[in-house]
N, C-alpha and C positions, 0 to 999 in steps of 0.2 A: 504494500500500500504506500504510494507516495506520501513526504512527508511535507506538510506547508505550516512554517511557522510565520504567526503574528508579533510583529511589532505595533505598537499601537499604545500612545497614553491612557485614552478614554475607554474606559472600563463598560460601559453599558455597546459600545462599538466592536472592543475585541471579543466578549459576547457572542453577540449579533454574528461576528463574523466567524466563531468557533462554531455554532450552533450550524451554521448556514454549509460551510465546508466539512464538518462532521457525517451532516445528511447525504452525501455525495455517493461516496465518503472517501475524506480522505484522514489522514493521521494530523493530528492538529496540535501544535505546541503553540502557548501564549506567553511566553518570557516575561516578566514584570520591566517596563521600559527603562526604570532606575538602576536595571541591577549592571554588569561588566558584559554587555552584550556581543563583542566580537567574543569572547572564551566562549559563552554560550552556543550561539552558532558553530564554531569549530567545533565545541563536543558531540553538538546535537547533528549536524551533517543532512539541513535541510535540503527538501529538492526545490523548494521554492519560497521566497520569503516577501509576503505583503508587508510595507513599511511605510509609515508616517512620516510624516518629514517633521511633525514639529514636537520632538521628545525631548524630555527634561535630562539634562547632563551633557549627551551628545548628538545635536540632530542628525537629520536622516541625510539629509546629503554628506555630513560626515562622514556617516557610517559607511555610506555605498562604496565611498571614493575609497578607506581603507581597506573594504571588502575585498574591491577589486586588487587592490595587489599580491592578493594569495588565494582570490577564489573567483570563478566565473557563475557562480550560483546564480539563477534565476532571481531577477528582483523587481518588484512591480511595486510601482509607489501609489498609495492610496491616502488622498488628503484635501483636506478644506479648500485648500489653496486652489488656484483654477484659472491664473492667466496663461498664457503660450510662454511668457518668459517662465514659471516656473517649469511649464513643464521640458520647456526648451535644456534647463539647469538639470532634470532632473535626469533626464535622457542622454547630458553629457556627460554628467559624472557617471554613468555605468548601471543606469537604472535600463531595465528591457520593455516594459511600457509603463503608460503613466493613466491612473483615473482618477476624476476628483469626485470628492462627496457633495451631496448624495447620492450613490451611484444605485444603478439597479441592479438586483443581485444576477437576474440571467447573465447580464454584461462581465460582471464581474468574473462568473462562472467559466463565461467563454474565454475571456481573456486569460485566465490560469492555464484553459485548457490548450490556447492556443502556445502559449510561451511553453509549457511543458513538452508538445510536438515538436519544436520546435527547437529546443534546447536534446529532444532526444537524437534526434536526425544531424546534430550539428555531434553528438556524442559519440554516435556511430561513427563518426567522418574524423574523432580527433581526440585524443588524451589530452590532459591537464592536470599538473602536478605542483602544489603551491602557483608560482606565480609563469610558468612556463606550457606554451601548446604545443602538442605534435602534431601537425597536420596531416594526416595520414594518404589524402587523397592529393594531395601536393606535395609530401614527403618535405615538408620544413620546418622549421622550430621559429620561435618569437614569442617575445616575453607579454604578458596579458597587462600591464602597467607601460604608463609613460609613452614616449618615441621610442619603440622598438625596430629595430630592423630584424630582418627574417637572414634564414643561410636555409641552404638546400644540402637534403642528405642524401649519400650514395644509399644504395639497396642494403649493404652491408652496416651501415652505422645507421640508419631508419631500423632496420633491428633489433640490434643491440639499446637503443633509445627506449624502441617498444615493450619489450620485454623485461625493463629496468622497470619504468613505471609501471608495469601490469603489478611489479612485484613493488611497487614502493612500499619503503619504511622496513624492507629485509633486507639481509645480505645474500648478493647472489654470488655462487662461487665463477670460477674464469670456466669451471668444467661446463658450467651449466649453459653458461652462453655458449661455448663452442659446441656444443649439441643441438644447443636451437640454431645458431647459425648458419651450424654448416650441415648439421639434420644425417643426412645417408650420403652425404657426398662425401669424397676423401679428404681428411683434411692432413697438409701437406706440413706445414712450417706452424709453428708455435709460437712464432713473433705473429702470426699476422692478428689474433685478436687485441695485440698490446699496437699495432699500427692503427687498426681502426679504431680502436680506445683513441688511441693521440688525434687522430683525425677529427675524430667527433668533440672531445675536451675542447679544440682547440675552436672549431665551430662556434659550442656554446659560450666560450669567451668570448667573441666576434659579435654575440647579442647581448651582451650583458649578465652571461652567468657563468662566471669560468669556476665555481667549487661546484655545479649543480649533481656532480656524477662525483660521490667520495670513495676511497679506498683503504681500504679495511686490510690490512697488513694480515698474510696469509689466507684468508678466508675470501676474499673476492672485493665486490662495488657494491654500494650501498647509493641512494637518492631519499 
């Protein structure tokens, strides 16, 4: 069951809105707006998150703009507010659409369900790992913050890439890539996973992430 969590000050709204997205159904968290809400989201590992733009501590276009440098989560702003410059604001910092109150819930409904479609098809097409995309169908990398530029990977280091974050947050040994790499075919020289290693390293520094790929003395690569 997908999971959509509310941000939201006003209490009689996040409600309405739990109520509303429950009957769906989808899996519903309401975080209390005051509490340390980027941990929150990190632990919780929403698939979509409604967000107020006017919360007590840190507003919402805060929140988005940090979000986005370690997460491409789905984020849909829902608020009071209602000119085209907010919404224009809210769409640049890294919001995926924008509705203001008071909205109708059909509308509402659809547009979750349309950014979820959409955010699924764009997942099929591309890895993301803290603040970095694989593009799978363009074999590239580039960073989801700031002026990124992009680098293109051979077939052999788009691999090794993919295969690291499948397994993010483990250690993979050098055995294990060279199995996936090179699968049933012969593999010849024992330098070559430590060449395309270097190749790729050298890649992700080229976009701004030269530690993204660590090395775990005896045991293999870690991300």
């Amino acid at each position: 069951m997908q999971h959509i969590m509310i941000i939201e000050d006003e209490t009689n709204i996040r409600e309405e809105l739990m109520l509303l997205l429950e009957s769906v159904p989808y899996r519903v968290s309401a975080p209390k707006p005051e509490g340390d809400l980027l941990t929150l989201i990190r632990e919780a590992r929403p698939d979509l998150i409604l967000l107020d733009l006017g919360l007590p501590g840190i507003d919402g276009l805060t929140l988005c703009s940090l979000l986005r440098k370690e997460s491409a989560v789905p984020i849909i702003f829902v608020t009071g507010r209602n000119t085209s410059m907010d919404e224009l604001n809210c769409l640049l910092r890294g919001g995926d659409d924008f509705l203001s109150k008071p909205y109708q819930p059909a509308i509402l409904l659809a547009r979750i369900s349309a950014v979820l479609r959409r955010t699924k098809r764009e997942e099929d097409a591309a890895l993301h790992w803290k603040n970095l995309k694989l593009d799978l169908a363009s074999g590239t990398i580039s960073l989801l913050e700031g002026k990124s530029h992009s680098a293109e990977l051979s077939r052999n280091e788009l691999k090794i890439l993919y295969y690291l974050m499948k397994h993010a947050g483990k250690i993979v040994s050098r055995e294990e890539l060279v199995d996936y790499l090179w699968d049933e075919e012969i593999f010849i020289d024992d330098n070559a996973l430590s060449v395309n290693m270097t190749r790729l390293r050298s890649k992700l520094e080229s976009i701004g992430a030269p530690d993204f790929i660590g090395t775990r003395r005896g045991l293999g690569y870690q991300i």
